[in-house]
Structure formats: C-alpha cells, structure tokens
C-alpha positions as CSV (number, residue, x, y, z in Angstrom):
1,X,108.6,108.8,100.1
2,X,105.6,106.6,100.6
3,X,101.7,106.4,99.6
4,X,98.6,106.9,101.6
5,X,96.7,103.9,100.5
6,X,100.4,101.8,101.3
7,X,99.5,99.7,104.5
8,X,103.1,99.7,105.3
9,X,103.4,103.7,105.2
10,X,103.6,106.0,108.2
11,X,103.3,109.7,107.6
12,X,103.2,110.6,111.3
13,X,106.1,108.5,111.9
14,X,107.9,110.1,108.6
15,X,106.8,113.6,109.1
16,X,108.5,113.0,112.8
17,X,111.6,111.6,111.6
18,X,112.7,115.4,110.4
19,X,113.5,114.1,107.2
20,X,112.2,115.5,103.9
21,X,109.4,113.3,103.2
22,X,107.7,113.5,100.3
23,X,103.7,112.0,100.3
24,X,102.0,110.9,97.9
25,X,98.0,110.5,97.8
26,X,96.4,108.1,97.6
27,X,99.4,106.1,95.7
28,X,100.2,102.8,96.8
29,X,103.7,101.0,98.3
30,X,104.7,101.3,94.3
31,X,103.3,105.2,94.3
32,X,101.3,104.2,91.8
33,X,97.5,105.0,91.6
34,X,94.7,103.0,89.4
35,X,95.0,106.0,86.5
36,X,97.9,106.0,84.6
37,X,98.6,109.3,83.6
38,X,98.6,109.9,87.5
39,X,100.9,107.2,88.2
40,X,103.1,108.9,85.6
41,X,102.7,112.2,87.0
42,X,104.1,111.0,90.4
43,X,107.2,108.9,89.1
44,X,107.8,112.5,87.4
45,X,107.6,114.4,91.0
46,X,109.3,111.5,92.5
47,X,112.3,111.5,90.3
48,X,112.6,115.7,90.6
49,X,112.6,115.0,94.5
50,X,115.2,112.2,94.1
51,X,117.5,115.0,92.0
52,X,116.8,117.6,94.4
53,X,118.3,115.5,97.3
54,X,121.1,114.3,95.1
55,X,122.1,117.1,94.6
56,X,122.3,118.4,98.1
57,X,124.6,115.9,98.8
C-alpha cells in the first residue's frame, strides 16, 4: 500500500513486485490526504484490503 504524493513510494516498483498492491491517490506516506472525510474514506478501503489478505492466508 502506499500514496502518490509519498516521496518514498514506488508504484512501478510495487506494481512489478507481483504483489497485490493497493494505491492510493494523491495520499501521503500516512495515506492521508488534506480533507478529512477522504482520509477517512481510505483508512476504510485500507482496512477492507488488509481483511481481504488476512483472510487469504
């Protein structure tokens, strides 16, 4: 998982790995954006990603 506006975050480099990758944009290294309700939005998509892989497991 990472942001587009994170300096640190690759998406080429991710979308290579062959992992599920999840990308968020504009959201930074915290995928969080300036609005809140956004930000809130995302942490809800992250979290149902995070429970779809767990659940592959």
């Amino acid at each position: 998982m990472g942001g587009t506006a994170d300096p640190l975050w690759d998406g080429a480099v991710a979308a290579a790995s062959g992992a599920q990758v999840l990308e968020v944009e504009g959201a930074d290294h915290s995928l969080e954006v300036h609005d809140w309700r956004r930000s809130h939005e995302i942490l809800a998509r992250v979290a149902a990603a995070v429970e779809e892989f767990a659940a592959r497991l």
